[in-house]
DSSP file (Angstrom, degrees, kcal/mol; ACC not computed):
  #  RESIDUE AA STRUCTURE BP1 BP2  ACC     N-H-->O    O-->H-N    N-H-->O    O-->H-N    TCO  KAPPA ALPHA  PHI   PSI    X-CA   Y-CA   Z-CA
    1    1 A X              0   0    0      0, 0.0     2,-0.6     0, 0.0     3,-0.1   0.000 360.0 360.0 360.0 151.2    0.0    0.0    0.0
    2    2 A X        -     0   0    0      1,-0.2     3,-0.2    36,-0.1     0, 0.0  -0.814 360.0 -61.9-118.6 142.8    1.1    3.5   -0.7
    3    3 A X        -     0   0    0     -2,-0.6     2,-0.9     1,-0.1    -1,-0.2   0.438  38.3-138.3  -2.3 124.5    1.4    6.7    1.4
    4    4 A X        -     0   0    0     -3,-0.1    -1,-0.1     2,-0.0     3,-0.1  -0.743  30.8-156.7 -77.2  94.2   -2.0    8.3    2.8
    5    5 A X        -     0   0    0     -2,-0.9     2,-0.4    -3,-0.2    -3,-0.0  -0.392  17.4-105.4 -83.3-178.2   -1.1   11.7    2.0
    6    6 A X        -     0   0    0      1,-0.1    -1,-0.1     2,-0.1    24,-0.0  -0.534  20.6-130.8-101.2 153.9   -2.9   14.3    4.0
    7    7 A X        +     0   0    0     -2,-0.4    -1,-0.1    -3,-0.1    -2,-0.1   0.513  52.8 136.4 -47.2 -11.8   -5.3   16.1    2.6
    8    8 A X        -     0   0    0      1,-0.1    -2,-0.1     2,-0.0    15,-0.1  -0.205  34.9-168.2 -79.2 146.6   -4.6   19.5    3.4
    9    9 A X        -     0   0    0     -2,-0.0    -1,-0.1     1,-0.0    -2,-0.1   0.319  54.4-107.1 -95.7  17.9   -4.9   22.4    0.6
   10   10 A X  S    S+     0   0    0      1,-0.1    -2,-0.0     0, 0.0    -1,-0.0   0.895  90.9 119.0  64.3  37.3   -2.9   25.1    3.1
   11   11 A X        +     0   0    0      9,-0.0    11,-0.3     2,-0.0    10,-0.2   0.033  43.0 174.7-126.0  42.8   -6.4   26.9    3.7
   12   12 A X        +     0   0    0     10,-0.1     2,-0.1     9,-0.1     8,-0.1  -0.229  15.1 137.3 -49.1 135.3   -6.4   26.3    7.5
   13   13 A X        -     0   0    0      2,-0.0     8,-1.5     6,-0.0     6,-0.2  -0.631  42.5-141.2-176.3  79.8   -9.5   28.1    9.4
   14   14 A X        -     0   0    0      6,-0.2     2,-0.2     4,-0.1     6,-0.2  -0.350  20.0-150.3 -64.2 149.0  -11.3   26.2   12.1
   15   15 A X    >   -     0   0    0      4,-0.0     3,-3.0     1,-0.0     4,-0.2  -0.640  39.3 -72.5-105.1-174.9  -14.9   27.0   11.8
   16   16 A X  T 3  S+     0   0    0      1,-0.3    -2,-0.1    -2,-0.2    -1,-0.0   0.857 139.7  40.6 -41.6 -44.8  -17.6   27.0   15.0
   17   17 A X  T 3  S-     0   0    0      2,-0.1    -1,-0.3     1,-0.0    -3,-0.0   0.465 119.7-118.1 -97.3  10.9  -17.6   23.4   15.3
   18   18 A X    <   +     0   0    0     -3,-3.0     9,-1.2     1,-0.2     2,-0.4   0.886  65.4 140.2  49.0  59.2  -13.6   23.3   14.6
   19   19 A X  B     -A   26   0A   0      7,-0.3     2,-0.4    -4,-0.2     7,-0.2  -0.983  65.1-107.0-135.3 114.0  -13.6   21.4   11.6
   20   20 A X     >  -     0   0    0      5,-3.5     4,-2.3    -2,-0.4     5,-0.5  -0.444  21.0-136.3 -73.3 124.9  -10.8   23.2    9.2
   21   21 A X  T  4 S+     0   0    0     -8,-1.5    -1,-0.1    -2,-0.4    -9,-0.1   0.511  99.9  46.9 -29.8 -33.9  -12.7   25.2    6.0
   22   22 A X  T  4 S+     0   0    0    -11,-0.3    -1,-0.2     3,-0.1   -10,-0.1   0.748 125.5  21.5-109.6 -23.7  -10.0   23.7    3.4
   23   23 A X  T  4 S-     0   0    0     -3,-0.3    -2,-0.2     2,-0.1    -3,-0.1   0.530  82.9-132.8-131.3  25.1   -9.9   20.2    4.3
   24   24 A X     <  +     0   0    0     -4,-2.3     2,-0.4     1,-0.2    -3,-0.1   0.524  58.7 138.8  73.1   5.8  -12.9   19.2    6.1
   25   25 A X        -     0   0    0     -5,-0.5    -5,-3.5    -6,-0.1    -1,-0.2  -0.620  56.0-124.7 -83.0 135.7  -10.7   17.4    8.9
   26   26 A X  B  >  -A   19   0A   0     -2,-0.4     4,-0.5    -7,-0.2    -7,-0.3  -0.381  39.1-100.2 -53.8 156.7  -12.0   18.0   12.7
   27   27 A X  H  > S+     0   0    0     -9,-1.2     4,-1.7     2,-0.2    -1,-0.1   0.501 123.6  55.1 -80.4 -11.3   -8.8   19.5   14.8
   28   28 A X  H  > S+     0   0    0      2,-0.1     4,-2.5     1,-0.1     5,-0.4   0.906 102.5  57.1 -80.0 -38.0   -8.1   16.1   16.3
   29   29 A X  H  4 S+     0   0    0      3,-0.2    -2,-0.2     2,-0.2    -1,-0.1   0.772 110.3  40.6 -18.9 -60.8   -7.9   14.9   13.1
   30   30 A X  H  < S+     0   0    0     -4,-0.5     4,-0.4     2,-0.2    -1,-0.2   0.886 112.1  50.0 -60.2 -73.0   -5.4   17.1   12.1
   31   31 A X  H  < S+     0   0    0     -4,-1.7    -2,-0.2     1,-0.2    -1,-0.1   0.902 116.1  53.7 -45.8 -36.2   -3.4   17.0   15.2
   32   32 A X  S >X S+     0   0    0     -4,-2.5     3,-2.8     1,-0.2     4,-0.9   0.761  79.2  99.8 -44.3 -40.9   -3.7   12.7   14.6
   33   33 A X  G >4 S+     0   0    0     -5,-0.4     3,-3.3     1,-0.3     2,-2.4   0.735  73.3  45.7 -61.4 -70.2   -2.6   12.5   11.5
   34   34 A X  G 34 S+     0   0    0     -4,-0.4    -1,-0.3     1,-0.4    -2,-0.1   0.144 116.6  46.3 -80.3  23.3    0.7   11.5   11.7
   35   35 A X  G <4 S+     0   0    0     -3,-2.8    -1,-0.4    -2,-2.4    -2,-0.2   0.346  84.0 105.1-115.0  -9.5    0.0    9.0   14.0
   36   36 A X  S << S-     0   0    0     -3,-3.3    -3,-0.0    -4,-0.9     5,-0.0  -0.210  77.0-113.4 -73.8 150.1   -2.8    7.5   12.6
   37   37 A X     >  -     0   0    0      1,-0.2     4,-3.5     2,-0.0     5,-0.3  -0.297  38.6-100.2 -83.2-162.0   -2.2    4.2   10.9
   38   38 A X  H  > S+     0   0    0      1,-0.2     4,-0.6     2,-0.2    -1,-0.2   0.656 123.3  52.1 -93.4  -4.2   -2.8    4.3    6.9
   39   39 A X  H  > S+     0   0    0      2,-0.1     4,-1.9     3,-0.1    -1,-0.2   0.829 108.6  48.9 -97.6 -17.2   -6.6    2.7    7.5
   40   40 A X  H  > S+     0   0    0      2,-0.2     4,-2.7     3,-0.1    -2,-0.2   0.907 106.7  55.8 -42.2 -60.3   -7.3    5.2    9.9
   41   41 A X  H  X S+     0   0    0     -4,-3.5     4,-1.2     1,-0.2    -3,-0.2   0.836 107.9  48.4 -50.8 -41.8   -6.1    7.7    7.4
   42   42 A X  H >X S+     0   0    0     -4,-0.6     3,-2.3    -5,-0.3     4,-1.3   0.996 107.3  56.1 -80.0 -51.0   -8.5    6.5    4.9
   43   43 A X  H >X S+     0   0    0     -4,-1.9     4,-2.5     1,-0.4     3,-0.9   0.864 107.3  49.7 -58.7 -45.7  -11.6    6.5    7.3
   44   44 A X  H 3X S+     0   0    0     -4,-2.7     4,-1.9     2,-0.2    -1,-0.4   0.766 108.5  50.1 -73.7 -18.4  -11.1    9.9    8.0
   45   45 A X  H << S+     0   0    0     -3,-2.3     4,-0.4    -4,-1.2    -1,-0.2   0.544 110.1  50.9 -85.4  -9.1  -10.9   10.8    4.4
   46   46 A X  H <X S+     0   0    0     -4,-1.3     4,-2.8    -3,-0.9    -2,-0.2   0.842 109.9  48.0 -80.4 -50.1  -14.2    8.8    3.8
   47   47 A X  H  X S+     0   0    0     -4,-2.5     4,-1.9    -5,-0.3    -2,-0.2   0.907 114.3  50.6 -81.2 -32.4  -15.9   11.1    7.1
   48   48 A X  H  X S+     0   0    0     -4,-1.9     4,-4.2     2,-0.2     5,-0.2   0.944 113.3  47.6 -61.7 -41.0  -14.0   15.0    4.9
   49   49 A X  H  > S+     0   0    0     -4,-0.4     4,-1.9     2,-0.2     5,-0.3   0.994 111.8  47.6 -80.3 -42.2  -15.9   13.5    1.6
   50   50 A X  H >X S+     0   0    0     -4,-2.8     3,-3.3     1,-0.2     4,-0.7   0.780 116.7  49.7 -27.9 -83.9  -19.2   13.0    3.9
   51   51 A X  H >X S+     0   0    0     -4,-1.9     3,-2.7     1,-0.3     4,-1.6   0.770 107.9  43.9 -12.5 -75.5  -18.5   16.3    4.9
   52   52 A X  H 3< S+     0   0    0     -4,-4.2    -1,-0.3     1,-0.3     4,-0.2   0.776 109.7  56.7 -58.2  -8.0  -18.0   18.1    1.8
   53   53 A X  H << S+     0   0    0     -3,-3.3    -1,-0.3    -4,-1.9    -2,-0.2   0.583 112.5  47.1-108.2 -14.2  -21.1   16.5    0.1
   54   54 A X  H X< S+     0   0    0     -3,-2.7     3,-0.7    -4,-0.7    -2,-0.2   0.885 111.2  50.3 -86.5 -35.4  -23.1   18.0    3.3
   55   55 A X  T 3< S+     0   0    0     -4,-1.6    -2,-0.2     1,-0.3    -3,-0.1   0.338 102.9  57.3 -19.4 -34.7  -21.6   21.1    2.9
   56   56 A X  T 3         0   0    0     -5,-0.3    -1,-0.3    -4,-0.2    -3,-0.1   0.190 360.0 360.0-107.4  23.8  -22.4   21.4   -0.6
   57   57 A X    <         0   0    0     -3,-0.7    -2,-0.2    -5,-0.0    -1,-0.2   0.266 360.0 360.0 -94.1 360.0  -26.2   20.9    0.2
């Protein structure tokens, strides 16, 4: 398997519920990542696309 990279686009912003504006990750998330193993990494990149697909409703 190959590298999870992380998702971020360098538009960090927590909003009210502290979930960053450019890559939909919660701030534990964020802080996580580079401990998280690489199926971890994918679960959280399934729960940003949830995100964005509520977000674009």
């Amino acid at each position: 398997m190959t590298e999870v990279h992380s998702p971020c686009v360098r538009n960090c912003c927590l909003d009210q519920n502290d979930i960053c504006i450019g890559c939909l990750r919660t701030l534990d998330e964020i802080k996580d990542w580079m401990i998280l193993s690489d199926n971890q990494k994918l679960d959280v990149l399934a729960q940003c696309a949830q995100r964005r697909q509520l977000k674009d409703k």
